[in-house]
FIBATI-891034 format. One record per atom (N, C-alpha, C): residue in one letter; x, y, z. Coordinates in steps of 0.05 Angstrom, whole numbers, plus 5000, padded with zeros to 4 digits. Atoms other than C-alpha are relative to their C-alpha. Layout:
AXYZ/...
! end
This chain:
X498649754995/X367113361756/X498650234985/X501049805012/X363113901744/X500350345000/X499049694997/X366614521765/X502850114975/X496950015026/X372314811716/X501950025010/X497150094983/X377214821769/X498949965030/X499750004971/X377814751839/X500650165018/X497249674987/X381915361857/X497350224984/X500949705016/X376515881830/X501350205004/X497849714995/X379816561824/X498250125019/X500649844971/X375416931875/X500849885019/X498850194971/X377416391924/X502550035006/X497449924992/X384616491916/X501150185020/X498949694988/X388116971970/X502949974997/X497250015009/X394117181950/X501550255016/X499649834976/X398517551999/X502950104992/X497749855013/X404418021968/X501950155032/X499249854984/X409918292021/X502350174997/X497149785008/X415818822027/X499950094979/X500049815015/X413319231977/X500149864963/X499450095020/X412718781920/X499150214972/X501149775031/X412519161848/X497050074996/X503250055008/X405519371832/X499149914982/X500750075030/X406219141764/X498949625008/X500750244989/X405718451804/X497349975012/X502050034999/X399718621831/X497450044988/X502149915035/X396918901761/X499649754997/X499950325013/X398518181736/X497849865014/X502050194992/X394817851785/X497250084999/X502950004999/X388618241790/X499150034963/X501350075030/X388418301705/X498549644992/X500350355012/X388817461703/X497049975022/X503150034988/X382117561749/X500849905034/X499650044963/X384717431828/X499650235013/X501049644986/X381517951870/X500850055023/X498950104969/X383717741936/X503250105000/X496749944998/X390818111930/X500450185024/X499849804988/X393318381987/X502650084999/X497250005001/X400218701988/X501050235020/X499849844984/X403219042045/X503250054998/X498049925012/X409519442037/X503049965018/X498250024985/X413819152095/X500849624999/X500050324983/X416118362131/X498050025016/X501150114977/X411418102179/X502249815021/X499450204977/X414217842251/X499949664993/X501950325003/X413417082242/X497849945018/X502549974985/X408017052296/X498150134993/X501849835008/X404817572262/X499449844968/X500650135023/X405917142198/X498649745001/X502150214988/X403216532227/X497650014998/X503749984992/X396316732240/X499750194977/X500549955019/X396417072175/X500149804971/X499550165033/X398616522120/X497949755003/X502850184998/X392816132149/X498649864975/X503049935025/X387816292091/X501950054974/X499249845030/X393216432037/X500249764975/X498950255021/X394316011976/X502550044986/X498649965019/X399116361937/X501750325023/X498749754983/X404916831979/X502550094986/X497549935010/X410117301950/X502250195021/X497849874977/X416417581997/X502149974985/X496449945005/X423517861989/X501949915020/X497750124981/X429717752025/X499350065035/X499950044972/X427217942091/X497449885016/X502650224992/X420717512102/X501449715006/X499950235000/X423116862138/X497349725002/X502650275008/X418316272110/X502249735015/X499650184976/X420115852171/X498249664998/X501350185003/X418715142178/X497150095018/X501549944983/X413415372232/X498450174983/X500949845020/X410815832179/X498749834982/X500650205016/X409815282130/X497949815009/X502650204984/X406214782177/X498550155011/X503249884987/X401015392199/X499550074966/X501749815024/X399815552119/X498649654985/X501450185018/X394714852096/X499750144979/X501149905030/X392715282039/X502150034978/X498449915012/X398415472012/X501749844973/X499350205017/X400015181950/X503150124974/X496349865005/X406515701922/X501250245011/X499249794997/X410416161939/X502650134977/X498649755022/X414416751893/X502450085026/X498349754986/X421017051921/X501550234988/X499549855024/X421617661883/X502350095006/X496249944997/X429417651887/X500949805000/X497650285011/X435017191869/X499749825023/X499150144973/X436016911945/X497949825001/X502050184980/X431516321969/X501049895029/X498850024975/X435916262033/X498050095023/X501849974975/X430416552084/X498049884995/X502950255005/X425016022061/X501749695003/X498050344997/X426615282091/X498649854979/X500850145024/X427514972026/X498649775004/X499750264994/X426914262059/X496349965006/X503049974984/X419814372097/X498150074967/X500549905040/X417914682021/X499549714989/X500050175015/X419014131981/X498649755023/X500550234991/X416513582044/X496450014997/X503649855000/X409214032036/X499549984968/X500749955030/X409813981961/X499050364991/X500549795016/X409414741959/X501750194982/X497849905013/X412415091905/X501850205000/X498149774999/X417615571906/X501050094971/X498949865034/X419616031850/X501850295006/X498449754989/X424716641853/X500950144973/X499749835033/X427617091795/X503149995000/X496750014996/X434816921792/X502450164971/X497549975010/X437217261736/X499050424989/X501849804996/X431517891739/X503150305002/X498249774978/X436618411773/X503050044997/X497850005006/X443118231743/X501050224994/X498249755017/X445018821707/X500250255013/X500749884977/X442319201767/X502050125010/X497250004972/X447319001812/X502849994986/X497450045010/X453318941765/X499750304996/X500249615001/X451719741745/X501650095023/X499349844971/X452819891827/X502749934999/X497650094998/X459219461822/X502450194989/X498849805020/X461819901773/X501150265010/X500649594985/X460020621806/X501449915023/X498249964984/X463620331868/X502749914997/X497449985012/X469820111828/X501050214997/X499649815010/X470420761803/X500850295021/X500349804985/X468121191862/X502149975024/X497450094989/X473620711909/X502350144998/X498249825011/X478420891875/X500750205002/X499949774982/X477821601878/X500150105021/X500449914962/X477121611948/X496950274999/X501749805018/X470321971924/X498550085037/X502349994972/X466221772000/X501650195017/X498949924979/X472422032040/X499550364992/X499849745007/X472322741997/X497650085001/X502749965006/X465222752001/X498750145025/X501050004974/X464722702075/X501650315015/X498549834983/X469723262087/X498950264983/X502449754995/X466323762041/X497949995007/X502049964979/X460723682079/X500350165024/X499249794977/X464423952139/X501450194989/X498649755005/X467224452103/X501750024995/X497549975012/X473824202082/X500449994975/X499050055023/X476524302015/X503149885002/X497650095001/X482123852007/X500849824970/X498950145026/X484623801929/X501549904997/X498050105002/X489023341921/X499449634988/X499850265018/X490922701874/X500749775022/X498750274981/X494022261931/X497749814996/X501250274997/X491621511935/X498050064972/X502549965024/X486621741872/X501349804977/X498650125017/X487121301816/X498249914985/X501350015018/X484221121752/X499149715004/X499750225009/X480720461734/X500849814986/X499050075033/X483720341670/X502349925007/X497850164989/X488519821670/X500049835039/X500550114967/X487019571747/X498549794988/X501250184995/X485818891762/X497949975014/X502550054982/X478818671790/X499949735005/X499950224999/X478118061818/X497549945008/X502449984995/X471817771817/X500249775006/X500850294984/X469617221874/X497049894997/X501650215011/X464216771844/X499750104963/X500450015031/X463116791767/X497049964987/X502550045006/X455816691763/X497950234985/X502249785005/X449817131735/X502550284991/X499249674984/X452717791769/X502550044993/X496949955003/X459917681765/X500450044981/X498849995026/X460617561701/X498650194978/X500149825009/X456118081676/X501750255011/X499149724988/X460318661719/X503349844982/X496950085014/X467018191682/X499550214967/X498949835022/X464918501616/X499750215002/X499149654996/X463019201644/X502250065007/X497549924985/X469319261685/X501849914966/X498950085027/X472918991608/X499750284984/X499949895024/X469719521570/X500850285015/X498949784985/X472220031623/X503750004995/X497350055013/X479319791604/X501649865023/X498050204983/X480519381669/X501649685001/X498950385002/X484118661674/X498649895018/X502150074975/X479318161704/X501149805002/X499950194993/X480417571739/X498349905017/X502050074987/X475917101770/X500049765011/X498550284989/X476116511820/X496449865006/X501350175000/X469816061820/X500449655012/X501250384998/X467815331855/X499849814983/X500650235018/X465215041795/X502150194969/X498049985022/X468415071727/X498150234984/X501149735017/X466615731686/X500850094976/X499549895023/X466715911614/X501450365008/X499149704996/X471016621618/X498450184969/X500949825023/X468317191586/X501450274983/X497449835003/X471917651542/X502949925003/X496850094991/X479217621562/X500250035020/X500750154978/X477217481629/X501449795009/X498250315000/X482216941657/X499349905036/X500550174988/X480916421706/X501850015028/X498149994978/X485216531778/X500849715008/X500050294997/X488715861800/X498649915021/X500550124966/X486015891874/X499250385003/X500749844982/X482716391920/X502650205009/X498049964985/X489416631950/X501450184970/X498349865021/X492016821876/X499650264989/X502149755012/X486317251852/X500850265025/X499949644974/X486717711930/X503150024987/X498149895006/X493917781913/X500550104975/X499149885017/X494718021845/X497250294993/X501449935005/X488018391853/X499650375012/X500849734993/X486819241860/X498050015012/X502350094988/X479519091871/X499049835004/X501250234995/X475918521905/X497150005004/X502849945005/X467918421887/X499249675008/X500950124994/X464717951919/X496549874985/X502350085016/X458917491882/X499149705007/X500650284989/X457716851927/X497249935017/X503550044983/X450716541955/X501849935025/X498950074968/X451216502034/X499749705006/X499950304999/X452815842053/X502249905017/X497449914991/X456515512098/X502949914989/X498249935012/X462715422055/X500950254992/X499149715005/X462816202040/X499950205036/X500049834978/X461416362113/X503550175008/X497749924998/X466816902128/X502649924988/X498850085011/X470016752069/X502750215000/X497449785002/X473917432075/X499950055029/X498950094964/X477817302143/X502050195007/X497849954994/X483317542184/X502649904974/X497850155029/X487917042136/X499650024976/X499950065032/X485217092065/X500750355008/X500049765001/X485317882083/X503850125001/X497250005000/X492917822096/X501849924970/X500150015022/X493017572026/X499950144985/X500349725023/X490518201990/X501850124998/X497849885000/X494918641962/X498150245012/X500349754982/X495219252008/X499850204988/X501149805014/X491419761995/X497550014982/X501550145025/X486019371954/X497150165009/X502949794997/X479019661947/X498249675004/X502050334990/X474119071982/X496650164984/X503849875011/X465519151949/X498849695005/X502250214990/X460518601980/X497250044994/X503049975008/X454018561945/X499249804990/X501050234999/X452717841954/X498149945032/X501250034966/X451417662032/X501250095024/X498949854972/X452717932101/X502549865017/X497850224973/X456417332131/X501949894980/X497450125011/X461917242080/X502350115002/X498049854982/X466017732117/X498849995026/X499650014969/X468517712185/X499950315005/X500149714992/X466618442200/X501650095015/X498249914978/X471218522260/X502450024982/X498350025015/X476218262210/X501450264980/X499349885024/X475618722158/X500050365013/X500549764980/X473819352210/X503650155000/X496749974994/X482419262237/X500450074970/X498649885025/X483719202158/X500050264990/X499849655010/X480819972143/X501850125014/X498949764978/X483820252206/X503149924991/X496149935006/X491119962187/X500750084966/X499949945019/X489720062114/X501549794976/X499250295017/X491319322089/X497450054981/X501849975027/X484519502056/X499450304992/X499849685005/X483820232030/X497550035005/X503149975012/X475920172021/X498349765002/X503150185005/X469619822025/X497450134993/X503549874999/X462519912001/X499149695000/X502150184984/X457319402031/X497450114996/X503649954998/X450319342012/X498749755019/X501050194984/X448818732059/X502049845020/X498050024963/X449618592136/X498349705006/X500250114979/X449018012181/X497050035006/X501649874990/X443618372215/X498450234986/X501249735017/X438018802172/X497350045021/X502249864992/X432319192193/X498349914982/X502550115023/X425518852171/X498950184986/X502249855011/X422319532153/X502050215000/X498949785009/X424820212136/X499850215029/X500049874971/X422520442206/X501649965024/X497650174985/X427720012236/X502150195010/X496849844997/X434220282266/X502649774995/X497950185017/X439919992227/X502750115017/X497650024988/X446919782263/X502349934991/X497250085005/X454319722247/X501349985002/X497949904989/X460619622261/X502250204978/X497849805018/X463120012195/X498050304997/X501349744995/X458520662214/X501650155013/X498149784996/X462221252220/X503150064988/X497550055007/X468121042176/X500250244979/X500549805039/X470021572117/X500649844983/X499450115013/X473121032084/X497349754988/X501550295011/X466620582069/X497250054996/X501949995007/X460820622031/X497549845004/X501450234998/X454720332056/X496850024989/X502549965018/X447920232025/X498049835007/X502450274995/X440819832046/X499249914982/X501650315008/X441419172014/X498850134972/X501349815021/X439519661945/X501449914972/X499250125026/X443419251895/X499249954980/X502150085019/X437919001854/X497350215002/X502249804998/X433319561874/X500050284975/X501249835017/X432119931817/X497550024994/X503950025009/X424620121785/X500849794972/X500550215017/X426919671717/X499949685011/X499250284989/X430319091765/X497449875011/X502350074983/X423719091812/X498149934974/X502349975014/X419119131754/X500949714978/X499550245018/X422318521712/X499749775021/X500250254980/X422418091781/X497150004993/X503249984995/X415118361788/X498449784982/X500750195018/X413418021724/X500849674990/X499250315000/X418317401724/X498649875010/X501250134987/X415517201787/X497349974996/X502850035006/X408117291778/X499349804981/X501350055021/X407317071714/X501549605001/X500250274993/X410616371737/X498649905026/X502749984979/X405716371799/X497550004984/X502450125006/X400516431754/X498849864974/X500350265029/X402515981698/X499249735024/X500050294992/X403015451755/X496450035014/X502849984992/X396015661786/X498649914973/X501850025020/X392415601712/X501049834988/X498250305021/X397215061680/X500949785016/X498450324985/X400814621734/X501850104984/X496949875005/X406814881700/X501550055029/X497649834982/X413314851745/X502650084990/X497249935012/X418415161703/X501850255014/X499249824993/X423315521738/X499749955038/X500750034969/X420815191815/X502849865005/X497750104980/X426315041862/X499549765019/X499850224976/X423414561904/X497149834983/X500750225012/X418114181858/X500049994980/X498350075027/X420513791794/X498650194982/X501149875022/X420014251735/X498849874983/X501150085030/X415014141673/X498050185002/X501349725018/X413114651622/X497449744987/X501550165005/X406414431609/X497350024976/X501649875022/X401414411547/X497250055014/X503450014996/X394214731550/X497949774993/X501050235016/X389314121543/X497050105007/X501549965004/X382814291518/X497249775004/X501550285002/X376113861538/X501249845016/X498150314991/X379913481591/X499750205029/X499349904970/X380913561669/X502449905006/X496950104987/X387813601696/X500049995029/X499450014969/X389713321761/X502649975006/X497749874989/X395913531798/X500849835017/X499150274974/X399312931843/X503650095008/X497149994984/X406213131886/X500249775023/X500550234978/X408212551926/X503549914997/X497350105000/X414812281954/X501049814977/X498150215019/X420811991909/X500049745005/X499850224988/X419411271928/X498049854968/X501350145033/X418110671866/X498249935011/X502850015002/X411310511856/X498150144998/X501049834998/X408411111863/X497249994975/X501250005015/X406311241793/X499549704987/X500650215008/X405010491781/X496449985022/X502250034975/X399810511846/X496850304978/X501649695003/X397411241813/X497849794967/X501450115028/X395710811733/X498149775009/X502250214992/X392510201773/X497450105003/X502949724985/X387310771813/X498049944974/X501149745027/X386211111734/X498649734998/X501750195010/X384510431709/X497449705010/X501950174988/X380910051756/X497650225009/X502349755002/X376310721751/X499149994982/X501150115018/X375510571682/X501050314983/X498949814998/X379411341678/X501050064962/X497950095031/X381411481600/X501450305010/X498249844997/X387211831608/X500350104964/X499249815014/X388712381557/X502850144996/X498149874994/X395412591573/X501649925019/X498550154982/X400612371625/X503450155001/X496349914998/X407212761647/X500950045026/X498350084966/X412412591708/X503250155001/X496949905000/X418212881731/X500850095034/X499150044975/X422412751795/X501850175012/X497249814992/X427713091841/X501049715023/X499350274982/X431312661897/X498150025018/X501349954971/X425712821947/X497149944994/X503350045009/X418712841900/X500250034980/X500850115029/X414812661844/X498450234994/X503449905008/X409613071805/X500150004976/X501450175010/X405512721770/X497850174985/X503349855017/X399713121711/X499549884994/X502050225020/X394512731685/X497350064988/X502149795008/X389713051640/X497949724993/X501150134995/X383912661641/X497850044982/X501849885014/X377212631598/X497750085019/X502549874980/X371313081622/X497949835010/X503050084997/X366712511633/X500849885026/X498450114973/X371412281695/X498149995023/X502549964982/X367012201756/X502450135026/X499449874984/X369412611811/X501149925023/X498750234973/X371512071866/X502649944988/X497350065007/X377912041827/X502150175014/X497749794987/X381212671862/X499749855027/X500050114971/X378812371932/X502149664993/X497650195003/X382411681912/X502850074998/X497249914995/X388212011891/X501450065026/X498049954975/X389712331951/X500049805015/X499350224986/X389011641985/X502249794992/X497650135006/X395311381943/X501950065019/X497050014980/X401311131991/X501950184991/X498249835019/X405911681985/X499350285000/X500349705012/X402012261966/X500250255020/X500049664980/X403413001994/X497650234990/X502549785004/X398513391957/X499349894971/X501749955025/X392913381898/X498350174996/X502549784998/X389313871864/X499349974966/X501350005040/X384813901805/X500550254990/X499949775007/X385814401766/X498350104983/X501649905021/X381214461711/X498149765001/
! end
C-alpha cells in the first residue's frame, strides 16, 4: 500500500444543494477538497440522477428527495449531510442497504425555531396578522376585543423533544403554564407538567404548538375530532410537518372560529426553489400566519448546521468516524499513526467478522487496532493495519460473504 489514502482530496467531488451555508463550503475547501460545487436550489430527481454519478460526498436540505433511484445511480457516493433536523426525504432503508452514510444536525436550529414559536404565541394572541392586514387597507380599527396577554395562558405543547421543550422554558419565563403530551416518557422542564393523554392537553390548552416528526402515526394528527377537542377559540402554530393537520379540517375550524388562529411554516406541498409558485388552502385568510418552511432559517441556525454537518462529513472522510450517522453504526474513532486503516460495512449476519480475522491472518496481516459496531441491518468493521500490509488485502476484503462496501482510508 503505497498511497496515503485512497480517496485523495482532489479526487473527491463534493456536491452542496439548496443553498447550503458557505461556511460549509469554507470548511471543506480549508480541509483541502477542491471539487465543491454548491448550487443554491433542489435538483429534479432526473436531473439528480445524472448528476450524483461522479459524487462522493452530497449535502441537501429538506427539499432534495435522495430516492432509492437516486441512491442506486450514485456508485461513488460514500455520505451524505442533511443540513437540517429531518432525514424523512432520503430513503433511509436503500442508505443503510448501500452502506452510505447519512448524517443530519438534529439539535443545530433548536433555539431557532423555539424563538418563532414564541413571536407567534404572542403575536396570536393579539390578533397582531388580522390588524396588520387591515391597516394596510387603510382601516384603523383600535380596539382590545379577542386581544389578550400571554401571561398566565396555557400552552400546550405536542411532542416534548429538542424544540418543544426548549420553547417549554421560553414560554415559562414569559409567565405562561405549560403542558405537554409526548409518546415516549419525558423528563419535564421547569414546572412544566406532563398532560395525561392527547385529548387533555387540546382541552385545557389556550395555545397548541405542534413539535412531531412526520410519520405515519402523526399523519393528520390534528383532525376534524381531536379539533373538536380544543378549547374554542385556541390559537393552533405548526412548525414541525405539513401532514399532521388535515388542512380542510382546520380551514372549517378558522371560518367557524373553533380555532381563532394559525401560523404554519410547513405544507404538504412546497416549492423546490424560490421561483416556484407556492399554493394553499389557508391563503387569503386574515386570521393565519404563514411563512416558507423558515423555522430554523436564521444566519446563526444555518451557520451552526453548516459546521455540525461538515465537520462530521469530514471527520468520517479523514477518520472513518461515524458519530452522529443515522444509518451506519456509530464509532468515534482514534487517529492511528504509521498504520493503514481499512473501512469494512457489511450486512448484520454472524460470521462476518470471524470470516474478516481468518482473511487478516492467513495474509500474515498484523493488525494494529480493531473496532466493530452493529445496528440491526450492518456491521462496520475498522482495522488499522501495519504499513508494511501488501495491498491485495483491500481487494480480498471486498470478496468477504456479506460485504457492502470497503475503503482504505489511509
Amino acid at each position: 500500500m503505497q498511497n496515503p489514502t485512497s480517496y485523495p482530496k482532489d479526487k473527491i467531488n463534493i456536491l452542496l444543494l439548496e443553498g447550503v451555508h458557505p461556511t460549509a463550503v469554507k470548511m471543506f475547501k480549508d480541509a483541502g477538497y477542491k471539487n465543491v460545487e454548491s448550487l443554491k436550489s433542489a435538483l429534479p430527481e432526473k436531473e439528480l440522477v445524472s448528476k450524483i454519478k461522479q459524487v462522493h460526498m452530497l449535502g441537501l436540505r429538506s427539499k432534495t428527495q435522495l430516492t432509492e433511484n437516486v441512491l442506486l445511480s450514485a456508485p461513488k457516493l460514500i455520505a451524505a449531510g442533511a443540513f437540517c433536523i429531518g432525514t424523512n426525504q432520503i430513503d433511509m432503508v436503500t442508505a443503510i442497504g448501500r452502506g452510505v452514510a447519512i448524517f443530519n444536525s438534529p439539535y443545530s436550529n433548536t433555539r431557532s425555531v423555539a424563538e418563532m414559536v414564541i413571536g407567534h404565541c404572542i403575536t396570536l394572541m393579539r390578533r397582531i396578522p388580522e390588524k396588520n392586514t387591515m391597516m394596510h387597507a387603510g382601516n384603523w380599527n383600535k380596539s382590545a376585543d379577542g386581544c389578550h396577554e400571554v401571561r398566565g395562558k396555557v400552552l400546550g405543547i405536542v411532542g416534548y423533544g429538542h424544540i418543544g421543550s426548549q420553547v417549554s422554558v421560553l414560554a415559562e419565563s414569559l409567565g405562561m403554564q405549560v403542558i405537554f403530551h409526548d409518546v415516549e416518557p419525558k423528563l419535564a422542564l421547569g414546572n412544566a407538567r406532563k398532560a395525561a393523554s392527547l385529548e387533555q392537553l387540546l382541552k385545557q390548552s389556550d395555545i397548541v404548538t405542534l413539535h412531531v416528526p412526520g410519520s405515519a402515526s402523526t399523519k393528520n394528527l390534528i383532525n376534524a375530532s381531536t379539533i373538536r377537542k380544543m378549547k374554542k377559540g385556541a390559537v393552533l402554530i405548526n412548525l414541525s410537518r405539513g401532514d399532521v393537520m388535515d388542512s380542510t379540517a382546520v380551514v372549517k375550524a378558522l371560518k367557524s372560529g373553533q380555532i381563532a388562529s394559525l401560523a404554519v411554516d410547513v405544507f404538504d406541498k412546497e416549492p423546490k426553489s424560490n421561483n416556484d409558485p407556492f399554493h394553499s388552502v389557508f391563503q387569503g385568510m386574515p386570521n393565519v400566519v404563514l411563512t416558507p418552511h423558515i423555522g430554523g432559517s436564521t444566519a446563526e441556525a444555518q451557520e451552526s448546521i453548516g459546521i455540525d454537518v461538515a465537520s462530521k462529513l469530514i471527520s468520517f472522510l479523514e477518520t472513518g468516524s461515524t458519530t452522529g450517522s443515522l444509518s451506519v453504526p456509530a464509532l468515534s474513532l482514534p487517529v492511528q499513526h504509521d498504520a493503514h486503516r481499512l473501512l469494512h460495512i457489511h450486512k448484520n449476519v454472524p460470521g462476518v467478522l470471524s470470516d474478516i480475522n481468518g482473511l487478516l491472518s492467513s495474509m500474515k496481516v498484523n493488525i494494529l487496532g480493531q473496532y466493530l459496531k452493529t445496528n440491526n441491518d450492518i456491521g462496520y468493521v475498522v482495522v488499522d493495519v501495519d504499513r508494511r500490509t501488501s495491498s491485495k488485502v483491500v481487494e480480498a476484503l471486498g470478496k468477504v460473504h456479506n460485504t457492502i462496501r470497503v475503503r482504505q482510508l489511509y
